[in-house]
Residue, then its C-alpha position, 0 to 999 in steps of 0.5 A: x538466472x543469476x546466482x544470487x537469486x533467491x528462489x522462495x515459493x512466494x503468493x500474493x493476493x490481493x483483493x479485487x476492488x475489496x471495499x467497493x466489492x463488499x459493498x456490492x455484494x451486501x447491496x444488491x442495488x449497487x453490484x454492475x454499478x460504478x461505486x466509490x467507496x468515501x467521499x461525496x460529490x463535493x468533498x473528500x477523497x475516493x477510498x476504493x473505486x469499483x471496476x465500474x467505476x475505474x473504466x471512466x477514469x476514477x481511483x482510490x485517492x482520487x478527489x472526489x469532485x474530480x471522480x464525480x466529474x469522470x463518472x456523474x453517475x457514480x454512487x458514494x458509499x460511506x466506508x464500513x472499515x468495520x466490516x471489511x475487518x472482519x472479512x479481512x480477518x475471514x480471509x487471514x484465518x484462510x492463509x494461515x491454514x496453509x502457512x504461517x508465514x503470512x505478511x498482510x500488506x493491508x486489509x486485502x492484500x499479502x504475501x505467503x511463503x508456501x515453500x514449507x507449507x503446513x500441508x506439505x503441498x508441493x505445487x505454489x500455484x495449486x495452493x493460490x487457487x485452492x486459497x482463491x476458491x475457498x476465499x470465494x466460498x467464505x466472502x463471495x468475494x473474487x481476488x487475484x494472485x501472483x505465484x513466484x520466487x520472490x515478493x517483487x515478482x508476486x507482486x507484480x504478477x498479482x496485477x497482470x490477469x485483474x480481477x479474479x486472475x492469476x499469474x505464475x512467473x517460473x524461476x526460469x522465466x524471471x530473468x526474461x520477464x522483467x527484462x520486457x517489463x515496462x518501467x511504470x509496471x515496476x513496483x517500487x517505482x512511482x509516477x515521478x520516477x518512471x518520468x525521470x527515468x524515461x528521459x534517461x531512456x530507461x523504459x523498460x527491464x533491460x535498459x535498467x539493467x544496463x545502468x551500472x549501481x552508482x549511475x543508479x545510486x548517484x541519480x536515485x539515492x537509496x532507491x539506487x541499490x534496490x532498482x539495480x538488484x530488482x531489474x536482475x531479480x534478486x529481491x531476498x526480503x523475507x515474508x515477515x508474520x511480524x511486519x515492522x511498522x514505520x509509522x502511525x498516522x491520523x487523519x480528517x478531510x473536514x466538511x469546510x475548509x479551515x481558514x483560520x489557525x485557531x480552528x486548525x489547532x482545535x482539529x490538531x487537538x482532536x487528531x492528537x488525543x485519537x493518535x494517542x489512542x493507538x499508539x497506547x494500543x500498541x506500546x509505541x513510541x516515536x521520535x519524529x512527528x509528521x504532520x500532512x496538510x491538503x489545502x483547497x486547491x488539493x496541492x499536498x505538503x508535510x512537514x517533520x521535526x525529530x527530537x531525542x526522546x520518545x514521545x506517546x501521549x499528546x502533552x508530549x508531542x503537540x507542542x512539536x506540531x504547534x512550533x510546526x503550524x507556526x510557520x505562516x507560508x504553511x497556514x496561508x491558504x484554507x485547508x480541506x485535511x490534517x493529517x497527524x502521525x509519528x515516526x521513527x518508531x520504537x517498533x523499528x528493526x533491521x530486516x532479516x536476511x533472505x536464504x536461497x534454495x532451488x524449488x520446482x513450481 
């Protein structure tokens, strides 16, 4: 094990199918049932897909035209993020009784560092099944976990025994781990990647670790160092309560496709003012605006423009994403979803620094 590995007591939770469990659990009638959760047959994107559901092809982002042609007898539900909020909430208030130390990743999944915790419990692995029980106890809802030295290992360990499982990769056991793990299973590392290192003749931990960081840097830019230090273990980011957010976005898959740039600004409008309201909500500013585009044929594209000064309120930000949309290649196809959002946010901040220390499991 290198020593510059930061031995942490770290858990990760994540949720099993949270959106599509929830809405078994609340309606008997769907529960062994394939269930998408957002969309319909013709229209819009599958939110969370049941294990049903997955067993035939479908998942979260999936068009649900194509979910529906994996799976006919699939049932869409509409999405209640109301309801999954407040379990989330049920679920957070279960984490904080053992540390403080709680970094939500989203409504169902998060890190903890449990090396100090708040019941001097010795063992990270009892307090994952302590936690997963009693999660059970309050939603009926099962969730999985990853027990390790650092958040990339949890992570990746939260995913090995789904659903309702869990996996503990000891400090001794790490190096020999991601030596054997496959290269798509790295997170932080996507489809396109994983492509492109294979024809590199990357496919798993060792062959990574066998490219020297600037092979690493001159072939994947920034990602360089972070694939050079993971494939050796060594990931110090800290579980951080106060999470950073980088951006805050809006965005609408609508009935029929736009095809005409005056309706496009009209939903940009709408987009905007709800934009506004939550980034008043919160106190923030951004300097870049994005805006995101789904046309018909779901092919994807985005564009930015960054200026100097902050920008909050509509007035100030729409006449960047009017300059944006005139750019004729960009409205030449109907559009099926708008997506707006800012970036570059006052709310950025450098991380902290990770710590080492020697712990046993």
């Amino acid at each position: 094990m290198s020593d510059n590995l930061a031995i942490r007591k770290i858990i990760h939770i994540d949720m099993d199918a949270f959106y599509a469990s929830v809405e078994q659990r609340d309606h008997p009638e769907l529960r062994g049932k394939p269930v998408a959760v957002g969309g319909s047959r013709s229209r819009g994107v599958v939110a969370a897909a049941s294990y049903e559901a997955r067993k035939y092809g479908v998942r979260s982002a999936m068009p649900s035209v194509i979910a529906y042609r994996k799976c006919p007898q699939l049932t869409f539900v509409k999405p209640r993020f109301d309801v999954y909020k407040e379990v989330s909430q049920v679920i957070r208030s279960i984490f904080l009784n053992y540390t403080d130390l709680v970094e939500p990743l989203s409504l169902d999944e998060a890190y903890l560092d449990v090396t100090n915790n708040k019941l001097g419990l010795p063992s990270a692995t009892l307090i994952a099944q302590e936690i997963r029980q009693k999660i059970f106890d309050a939603t009926q809802l099962t969730c999985s976990a990853g027990i390790s030295i650092n958040k990339f290992l949890a992570k990746t360990a939260s995913d090995i025994n789904k659903p309702n499982g869990m996996k503990l990769i000891k400090p001794e056991e790490a190096v020999a781990f991601i030596e054997t793990l496959n290269i798509k299973d790295f997170f932080g590392v996507g489809k396109v990647t994983t492509e492109k290192m294979k024809r590199m003749g990357i496919h798993n931990g060792l062959d990574l670790k066998r490219k020297s960081l600037g092979f690493l840097t001159k072939n994947f830019g920034k990602s360089g160092a972070y694939y050079f230090n993971i494939c050796r273990g060594i990931d110090n980011r800290p579980v951080n309560p106060n999470r950073i957010r980088k951006s805050v976005s809006i965005e609408n898959t609508y009935d029929h496709d736009l095809t005409d740039i005056a309706e496009v600004h009209t939903e940009l409008h709408v987009l905007s003012h709800e934009l506004e309201k939550r980034l008043s909500t919160n106190s923030i500013l951004g300097k870049t605006v994005n805006i995101k585009i789904k046309y018909a044929d779901f092919e994807q594209v985005t564009r930015s423009k960054t200026i100097q000064q902050w920008l909050g309120k509509h007035e100030e930000y729409a006449p960047i994403w009017l300059e944006i949309t005139k750019d004729k290649d960009l409205m030449n196809r109907p559009i099926r979803l708008l997506g707006l959002g800012l970036s570059n946010l006052n709310t950025e901040d450098k991380e902290d620094k990770g710590w080492q220390l020697t712990l046993e499991f």
